[in-house]
PAVOFI-94924 format. One record per residue (C-alpha): residue number from 0; residue in three letters; x, y, z. Coordinates in Angstrom, 3 decimals. Layout:
% PAVOFI-94924
+-----+--------+----------+----------+----------+
! num ! residu !        u !        v !        w !
+-----+--------+----------+----------+----------+
! NUM !    ALA !        X !        Y !        Z !
...
+-----+--------+----------+----------+----------+
This chain:
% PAVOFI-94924
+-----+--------+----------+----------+----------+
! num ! residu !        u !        v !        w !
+-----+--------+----------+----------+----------+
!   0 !    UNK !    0.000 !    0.000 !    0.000 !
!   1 !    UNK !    1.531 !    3.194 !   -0.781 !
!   2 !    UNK !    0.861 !    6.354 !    1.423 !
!   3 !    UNK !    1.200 !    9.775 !   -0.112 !
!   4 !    UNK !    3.463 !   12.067 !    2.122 !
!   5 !    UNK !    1.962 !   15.168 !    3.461 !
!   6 !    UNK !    2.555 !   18.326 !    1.696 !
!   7 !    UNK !    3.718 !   21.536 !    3.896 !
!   8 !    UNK !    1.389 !   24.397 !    3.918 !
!   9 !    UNK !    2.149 !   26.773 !    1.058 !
!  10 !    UNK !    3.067 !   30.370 !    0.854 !
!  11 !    UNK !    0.132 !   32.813 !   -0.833 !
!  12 !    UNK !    2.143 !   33.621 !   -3.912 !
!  13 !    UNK !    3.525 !   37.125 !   -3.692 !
!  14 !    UNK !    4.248 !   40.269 !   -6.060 !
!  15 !    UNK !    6.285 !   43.273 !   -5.858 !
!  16 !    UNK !    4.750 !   45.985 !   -7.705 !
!  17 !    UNK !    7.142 !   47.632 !   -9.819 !
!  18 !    UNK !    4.349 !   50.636 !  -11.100 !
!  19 !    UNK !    1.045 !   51.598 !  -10.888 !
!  20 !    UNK !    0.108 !   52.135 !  -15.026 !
!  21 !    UNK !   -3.600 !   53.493 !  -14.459 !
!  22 !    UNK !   -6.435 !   53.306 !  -12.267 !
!  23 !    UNK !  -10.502 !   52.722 !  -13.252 !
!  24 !    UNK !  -13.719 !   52.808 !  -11.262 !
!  25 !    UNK !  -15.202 !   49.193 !  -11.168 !
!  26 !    UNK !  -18.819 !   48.611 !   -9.741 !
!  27 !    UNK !  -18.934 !   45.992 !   -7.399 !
!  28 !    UNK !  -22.223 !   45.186 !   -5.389 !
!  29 !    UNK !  -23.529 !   48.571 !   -6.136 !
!  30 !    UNK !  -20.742 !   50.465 !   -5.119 !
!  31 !    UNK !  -17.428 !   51.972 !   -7.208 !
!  32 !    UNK !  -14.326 !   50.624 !   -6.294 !
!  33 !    UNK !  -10.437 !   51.863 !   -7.509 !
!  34 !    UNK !   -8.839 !   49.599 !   -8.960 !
!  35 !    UNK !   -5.044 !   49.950 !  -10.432 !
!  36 !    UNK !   -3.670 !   48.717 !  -13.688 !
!  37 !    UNK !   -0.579 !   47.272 !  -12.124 !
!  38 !    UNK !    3.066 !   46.157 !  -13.309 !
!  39 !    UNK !    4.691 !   43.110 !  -11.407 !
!  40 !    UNK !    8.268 !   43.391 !  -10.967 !
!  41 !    UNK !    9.895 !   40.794 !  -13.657 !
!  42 !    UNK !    6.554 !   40.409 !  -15.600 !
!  43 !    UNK !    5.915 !   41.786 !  -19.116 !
!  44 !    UNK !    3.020 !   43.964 !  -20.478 !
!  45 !    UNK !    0.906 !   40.426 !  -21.410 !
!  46 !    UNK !    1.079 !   40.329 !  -17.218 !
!  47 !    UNK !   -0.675 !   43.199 !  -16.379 !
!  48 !    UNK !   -3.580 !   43.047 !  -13.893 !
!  49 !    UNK !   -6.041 !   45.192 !  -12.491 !
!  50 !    UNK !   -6.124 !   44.934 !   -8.852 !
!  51 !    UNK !   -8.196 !   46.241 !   -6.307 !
!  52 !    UNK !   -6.134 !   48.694 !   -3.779 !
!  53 !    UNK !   -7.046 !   46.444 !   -0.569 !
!  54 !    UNK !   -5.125 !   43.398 !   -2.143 !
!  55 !    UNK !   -1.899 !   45.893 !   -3.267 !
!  56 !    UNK !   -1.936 !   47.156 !    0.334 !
!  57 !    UNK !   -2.120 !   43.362 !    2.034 !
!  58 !    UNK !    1.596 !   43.466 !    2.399 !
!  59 !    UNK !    2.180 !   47.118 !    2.648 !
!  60 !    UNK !    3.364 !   47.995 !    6.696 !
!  61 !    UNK !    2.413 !   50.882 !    8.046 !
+-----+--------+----------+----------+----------+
């Protein structure tokens, strides 16, 4: 019988922003939200998100 060996818990996956390209009003739930066109650090132009400012200020201490 084989046993599969348990896997450690993983790491959320993380970015370093390398600039902020443009921002646009989204409506979410009836409300506007920000959200920024976004450059990763080490990613190309295909890469490009937008991302909502809580997620791009998850990691950001104060």
């Amino acid at each position: 019988m084989s046993m599969a060996l348990p896997t450690a818990p993983r790491e959320p996956q993380r970015y370093i922003v390398d600039r902020i390209l443009t921002k646009k009003l989204r409506r979410v739930l009836g409300t506007r939200r920000k959200q920024w066109h976004t450059r990763w650090q080490g990613y190309d132009s295909s890469e490009d998100p937008f991302v909502p400012m809580a997620q791009l200020r998850e990691d950001v201490s104060e």
